[in-house]
N, C-alpha and C positions, 0 to 999 in steps of 0.2 A: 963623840959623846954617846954615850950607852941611856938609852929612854926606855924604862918598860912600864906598860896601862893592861887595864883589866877594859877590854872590849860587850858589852853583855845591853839586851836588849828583850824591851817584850814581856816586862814582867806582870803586867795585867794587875796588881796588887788590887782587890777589890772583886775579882771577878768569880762571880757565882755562881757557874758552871750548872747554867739551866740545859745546856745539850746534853747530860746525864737523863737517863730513862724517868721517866713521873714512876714514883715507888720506894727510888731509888735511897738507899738507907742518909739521911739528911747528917748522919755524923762523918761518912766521905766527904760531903760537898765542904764540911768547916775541918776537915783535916786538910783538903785541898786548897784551900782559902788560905791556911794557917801555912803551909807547905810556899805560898806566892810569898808569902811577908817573910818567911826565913829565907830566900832568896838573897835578902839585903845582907844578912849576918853571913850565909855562905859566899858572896861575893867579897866580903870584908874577906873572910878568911883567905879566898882564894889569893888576894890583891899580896898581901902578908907573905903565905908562903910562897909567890916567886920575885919577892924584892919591890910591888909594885903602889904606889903612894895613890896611884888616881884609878877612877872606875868611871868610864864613858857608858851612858846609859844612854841608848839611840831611839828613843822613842816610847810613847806609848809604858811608860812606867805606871800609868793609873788604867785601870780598866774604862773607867767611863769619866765626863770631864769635870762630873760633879761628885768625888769622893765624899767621903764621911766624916766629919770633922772627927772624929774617931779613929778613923781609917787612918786619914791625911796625919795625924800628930801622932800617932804611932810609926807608920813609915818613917817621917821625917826624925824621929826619937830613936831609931835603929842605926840611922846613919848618920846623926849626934854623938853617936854612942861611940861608932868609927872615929875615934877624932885626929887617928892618922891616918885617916883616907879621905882624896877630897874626892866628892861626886859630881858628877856631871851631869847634866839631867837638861835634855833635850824636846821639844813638845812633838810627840805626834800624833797620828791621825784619831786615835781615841781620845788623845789629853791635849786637843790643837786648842791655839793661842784664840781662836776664837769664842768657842763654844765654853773651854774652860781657863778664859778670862779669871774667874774671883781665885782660881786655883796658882795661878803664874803671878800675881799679885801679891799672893799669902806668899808662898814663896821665896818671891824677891825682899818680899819686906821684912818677914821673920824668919827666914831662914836661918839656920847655923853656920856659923864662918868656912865650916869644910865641905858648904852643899852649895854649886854654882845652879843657877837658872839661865838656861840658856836660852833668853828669850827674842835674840836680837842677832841678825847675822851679822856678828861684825867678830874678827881675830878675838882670840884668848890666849895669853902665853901662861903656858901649864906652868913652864919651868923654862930659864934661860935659853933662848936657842927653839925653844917646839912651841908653835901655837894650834890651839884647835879652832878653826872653822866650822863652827855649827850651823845649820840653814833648817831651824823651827819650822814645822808644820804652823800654818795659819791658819787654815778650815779643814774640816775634815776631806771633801772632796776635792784637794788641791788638784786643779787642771792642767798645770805644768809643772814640769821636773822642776822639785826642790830642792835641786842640787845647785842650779844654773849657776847661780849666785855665788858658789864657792869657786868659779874661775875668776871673779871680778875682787877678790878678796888680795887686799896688799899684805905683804910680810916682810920683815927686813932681809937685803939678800941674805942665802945662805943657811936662812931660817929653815926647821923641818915643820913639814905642813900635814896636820891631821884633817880631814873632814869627818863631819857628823853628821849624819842624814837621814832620813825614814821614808821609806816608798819601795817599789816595785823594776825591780830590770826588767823580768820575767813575763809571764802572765798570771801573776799570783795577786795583782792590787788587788786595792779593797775600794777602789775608786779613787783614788789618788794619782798624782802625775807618774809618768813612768821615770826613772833615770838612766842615765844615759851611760851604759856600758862602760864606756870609754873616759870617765868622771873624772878619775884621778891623774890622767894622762892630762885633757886641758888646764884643769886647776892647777897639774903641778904636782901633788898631793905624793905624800910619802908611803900615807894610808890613808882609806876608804872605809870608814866604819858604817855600817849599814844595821838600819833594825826595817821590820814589818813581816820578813819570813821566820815565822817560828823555827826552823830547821838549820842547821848548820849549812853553809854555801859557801864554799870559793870562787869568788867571778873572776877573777887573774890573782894574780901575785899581790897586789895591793891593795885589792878590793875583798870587802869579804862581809857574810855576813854570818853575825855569831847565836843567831838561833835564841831560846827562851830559853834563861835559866831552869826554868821549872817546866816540863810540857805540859801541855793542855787538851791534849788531845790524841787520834790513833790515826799519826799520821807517818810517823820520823822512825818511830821502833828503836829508840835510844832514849838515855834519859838527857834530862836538859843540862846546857855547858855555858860555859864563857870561856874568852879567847885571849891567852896572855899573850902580846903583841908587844916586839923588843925592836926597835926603828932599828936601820942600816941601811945599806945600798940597797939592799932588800925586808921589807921587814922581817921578824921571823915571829909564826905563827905557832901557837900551841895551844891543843885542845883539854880544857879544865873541865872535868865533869863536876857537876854543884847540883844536879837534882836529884830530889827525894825519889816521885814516883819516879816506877816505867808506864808506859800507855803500849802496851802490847799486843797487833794482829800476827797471828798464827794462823799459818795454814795448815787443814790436816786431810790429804789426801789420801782415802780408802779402799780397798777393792772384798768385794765380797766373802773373800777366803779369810780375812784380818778379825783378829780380835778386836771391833774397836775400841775395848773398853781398854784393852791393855796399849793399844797405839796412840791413845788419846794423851795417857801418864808417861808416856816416852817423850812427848812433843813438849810437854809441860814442865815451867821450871822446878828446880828442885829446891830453893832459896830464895828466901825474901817474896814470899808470896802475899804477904801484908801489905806490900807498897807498890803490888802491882796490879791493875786495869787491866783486865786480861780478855781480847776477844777472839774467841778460836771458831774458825771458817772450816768447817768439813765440805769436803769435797768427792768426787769419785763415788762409788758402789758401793752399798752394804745392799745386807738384809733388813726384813722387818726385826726379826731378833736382833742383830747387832745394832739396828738405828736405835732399839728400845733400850739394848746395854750402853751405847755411845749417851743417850741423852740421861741415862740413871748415874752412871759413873761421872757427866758433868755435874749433876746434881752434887755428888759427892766432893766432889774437889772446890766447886764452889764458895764455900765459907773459907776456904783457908787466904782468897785474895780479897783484896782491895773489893774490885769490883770484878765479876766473873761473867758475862753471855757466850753462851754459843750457839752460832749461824749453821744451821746447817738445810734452808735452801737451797743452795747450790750440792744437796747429796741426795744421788738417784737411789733407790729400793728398788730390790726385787720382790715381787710378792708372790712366793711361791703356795702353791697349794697347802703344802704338811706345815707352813705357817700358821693357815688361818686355822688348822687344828687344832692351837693353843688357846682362839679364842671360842672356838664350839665344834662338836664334829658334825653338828646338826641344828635343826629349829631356829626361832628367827634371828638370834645372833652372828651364824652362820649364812645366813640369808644377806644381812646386812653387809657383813664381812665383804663377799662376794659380788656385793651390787658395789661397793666402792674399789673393789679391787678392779672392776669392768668399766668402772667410770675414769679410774686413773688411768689404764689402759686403751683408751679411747679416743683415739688421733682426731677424732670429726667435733670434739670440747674443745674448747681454749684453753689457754695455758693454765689460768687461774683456777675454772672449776678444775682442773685433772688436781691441780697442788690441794684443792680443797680437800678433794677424795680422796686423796692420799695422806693427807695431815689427819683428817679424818679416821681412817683405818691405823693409821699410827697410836693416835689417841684410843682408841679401840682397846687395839691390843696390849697398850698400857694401861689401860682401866681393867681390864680381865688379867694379867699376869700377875698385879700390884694385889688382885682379889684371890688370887690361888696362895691357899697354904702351903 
């Protein structure tokens, strides 16, 4: 018998992305917001177009365990909406059965026919023949694998065994139990549905985890998917892309001879720069005039993304003499120039003051360039 689910995990709905910079324009943070809860509609879609009726949610579908009755009856109103998709909806270490008790309760009690709570580790048969084994987070800092449980779980022989679970193989916890590699080999398990790494992961053949619909952060350099997963001797895995943003680090490695204003637009995408988080890491050698073109030219590109910084500590300067002529060719400007260009050059400073010195005379001779007609 042919079985296929939408695998997806991590949707944080609710979460208010205070790791964005203080400044930072407050209508990203509720495009971003808005971007978590259309997660639920893009999963419906997904489930659709590849034949699929159920959507396993591994955890951690609320950002924190006391949502907003506003939040919470919206969510739960999106995937009412679904009413040929059933959802699955598993607690973890942010929405655990502990702390968000009155949330697993509302839930169970008013939920919609097509939205299971999977509050109890005991079998669920999806459909003739499959049941899912789910093993709920019960506190946030669960201290042993919360998997265990799904080797002790009966099925009738012959049955295909899904598990559901949230935690850590790796060393990526968040203080939760680790699980144990080898999960779906004791249990049995046909599949290994895993949420808490926001990233797509294949631990074997059976085991997997499907990363956050939507990303949250600049860590994966993709945008966020779910996993349409069709049971057999082997499952078979296939990756659905469903997110809005990209969360993008770019590296852009310089040498003194480079235009960087024009290496900067080469690295940079050329499409969809509205929905993309973009943080570009300069590297390698310029000049004082190119670091001043490299950080004018980021200025420029800036407003066309989402969100735009660029890093560029990690980029050495030279500071040649016929530079500081742009900012005096004498008197105490020139003075100044000179005493920072000898302070950044000054191996017997620490690290800090030389960067001072040097951000210093950058600022300099952007303050004087920005003033010449």
């Amino acid at each position: 018998m042919t079985f296929r689910f939408i695998h997806a995990s991590d949707l944080h709905i609710g979460r208010r992305f205070a790791n964005l910079p203080e400044g930072q324009d407050t209508n990203l943070r509720g495009r971003l917001m808005e971007a978590r809860h259309n997660s639920l509609v893009n999963l419906a879609q997904a489930a659709r177009a590849q034949g699929a009726r159920d959507v396993l949610l591994a955890g951690d579908t609320f950002d924190t365990p006391t949502p907003s009755a506003a939040l919470l009856r919206q969510a739960v109103g999106a995937m009412q909406e679904a009413q040929d998709i059933t959802w699955w909806l598993l607690p973890g270490n942010h929405d655990n059965l502990r702390e968000a008790e009155p949330l697993w309760e509302s839930l169970t009690r008013e939920a919609p026919a097509n939205l299971r709570a999977l509050t109890e580790g005991t079998p669920q048969e999806m459909t003739a023949g499959v049941f899912l084994l789910p093993a709920p987070i019960r506190w946030r800092a669960q201290a042993d694998d919360p998997s265990v449980g799904l080797s002790d779980m009966v099925t009738p022989e012959g049955a295909r065994r899904v598990g559901l679970a949230h935690g850590g193989i790796t060393d990526f916890t968040e203080g939760g139990g680790t699980i144990a590699p080898d999960r779906d080999i004791r249990a049995g398990l046909d599949y290994l549905a895993l949420g808490d790494w926001h990233g797509r992961m294949a631990v074997s053949a059976r085991t997997h985890y499907s990363g956050t619909p939507e990303q949250d952060r600049f860590k994966h350099n993709r945008r966020g998917l779910c996993l349409s997963v069709t049971l057999g001797d082997l499952p078979q895995v296939e990756e659905i892309e469903t997110g809005q943003f990209l969360w993008q680090d770019l590296a852009l490695d310089l040498t003194p001879l480079q235009d960087s204003a024009e290496a900067l637009q080469q690295v940079l995408p050329a499409t969809g720069r509205r929905d993309i988080l973009m943080r570009l890491n300069a590297t390698g050698w310029t000049t004082l005039p190119g670091q001043f073109a490299l950080q004018e030219a980021a200025k420029a590109q800036a407003p066309d993304f989402a969100y735009f910084r660029l890093r560029d500590t990690g980029l050495s300067v030279q500071y040649a003499a016929e530079d500081l002529d742009d900012i005096d060719h004498g008197g105490a400007l020139r003075h100044a120039a000179e005493t920072l260009r000898t302070e950044f050059g000054d191996e017997r400073l620490d690290q800090a003051a030389r960067l001072v010195a040097g951000d210093a005379l950058a600022r300099l001779y952007a303050y004087m360039r920005e003033d010449t007609p």
